[in-house]
MIMI-896699 format. One record per residue (C-alpha): z negated, x negated, y; residue in three letters. Coordinates in nm, 2 decimals. Example, Ala and Ser with C-alpha at 12.3 -4.5 7.8 and 13.67 -1.06 7.14 Angstrom:
# residues 2
NODE, pz, px, py, residu
NODE, -0.78, -1.23, -0.45, ALA
NODE, -0.71, -1.37, -0.11, SER
***
This chain:
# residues 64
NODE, pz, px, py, residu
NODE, -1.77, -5.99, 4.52, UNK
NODE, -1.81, -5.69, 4.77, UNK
NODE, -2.07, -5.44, 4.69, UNK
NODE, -1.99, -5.10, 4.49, UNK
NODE, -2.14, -4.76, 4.65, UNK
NODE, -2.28, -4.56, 4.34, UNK
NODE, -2.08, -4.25, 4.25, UNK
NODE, -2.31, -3.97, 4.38, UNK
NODE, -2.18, -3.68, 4.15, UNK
NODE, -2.27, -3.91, 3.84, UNK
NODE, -2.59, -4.01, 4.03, UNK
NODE, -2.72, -3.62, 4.01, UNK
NODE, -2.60, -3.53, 3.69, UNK
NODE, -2.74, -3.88, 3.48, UNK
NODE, -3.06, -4.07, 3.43, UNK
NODE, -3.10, -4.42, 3.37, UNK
NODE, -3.44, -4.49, 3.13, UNK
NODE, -3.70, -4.76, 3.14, UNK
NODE, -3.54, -4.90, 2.83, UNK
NODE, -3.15, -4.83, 3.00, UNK
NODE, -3.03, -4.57, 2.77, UNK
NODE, -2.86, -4.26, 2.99, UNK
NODE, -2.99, -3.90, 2.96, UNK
NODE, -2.78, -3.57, 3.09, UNK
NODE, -2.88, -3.22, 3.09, UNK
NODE, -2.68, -3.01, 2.78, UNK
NODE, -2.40, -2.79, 2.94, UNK
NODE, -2.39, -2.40, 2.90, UNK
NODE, -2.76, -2.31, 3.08, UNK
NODE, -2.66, -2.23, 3.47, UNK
NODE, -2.52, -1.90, 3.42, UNK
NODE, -2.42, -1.63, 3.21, UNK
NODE, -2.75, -1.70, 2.99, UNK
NODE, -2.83, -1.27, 2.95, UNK
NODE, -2.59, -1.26, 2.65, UNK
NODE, -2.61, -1.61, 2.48, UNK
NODE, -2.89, -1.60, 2.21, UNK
NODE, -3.25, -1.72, 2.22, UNK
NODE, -3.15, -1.95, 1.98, UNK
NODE, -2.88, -2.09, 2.21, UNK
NODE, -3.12, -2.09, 2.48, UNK
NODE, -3.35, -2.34, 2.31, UNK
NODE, -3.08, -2.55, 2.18, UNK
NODE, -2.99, -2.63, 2.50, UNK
NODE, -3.29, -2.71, 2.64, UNK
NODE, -3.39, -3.07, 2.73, UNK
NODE, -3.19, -3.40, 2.72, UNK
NODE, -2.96, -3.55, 2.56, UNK
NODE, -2.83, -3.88, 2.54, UNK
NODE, -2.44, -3.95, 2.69, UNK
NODE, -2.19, -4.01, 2.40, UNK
NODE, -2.16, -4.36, 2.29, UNK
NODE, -1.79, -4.33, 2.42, UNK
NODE, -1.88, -4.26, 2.77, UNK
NODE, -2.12, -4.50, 2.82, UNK
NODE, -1.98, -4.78, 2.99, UNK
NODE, -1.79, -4.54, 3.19, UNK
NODE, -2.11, -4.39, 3.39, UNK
NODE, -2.25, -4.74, 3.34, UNK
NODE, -2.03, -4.88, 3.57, UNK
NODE, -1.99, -4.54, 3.81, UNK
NODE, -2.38, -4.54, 3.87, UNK
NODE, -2.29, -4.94, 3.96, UNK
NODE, -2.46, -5.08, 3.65, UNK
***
């Protein structure tokens, strides 16, 4: 079975965990932030985990 090169743009955006679960950074905090609330601000902070949907999809473009 040849060998798979990782998808780099999946690579950069997702995190794989000691444990295997996939983290991402929340969408809506590179720009435009001066007129989104504080209280949008914080909910967006941090990691999330990728939807249970998506999973096997970055799973296997990460060459997992």
């Amino acid at each position: 079975m040849p060998k798979h090169k990782t998808h780099s743009g999946t690579a950069k955006r997702v995190r794989v965990t000691g444990s295997g679960k996939l983290r991402r950074q929340r969408a809506g905090r590179r720009h435009l932030m001066e007129k989104q609330s504080s209280k949008v601000s914080r909910r967006l902070e941090g990691t999330t985990d990728v939807a249970k949907a998506d999973v096997p999809r970055v799973k296997r473009l990460l060459g997992r």
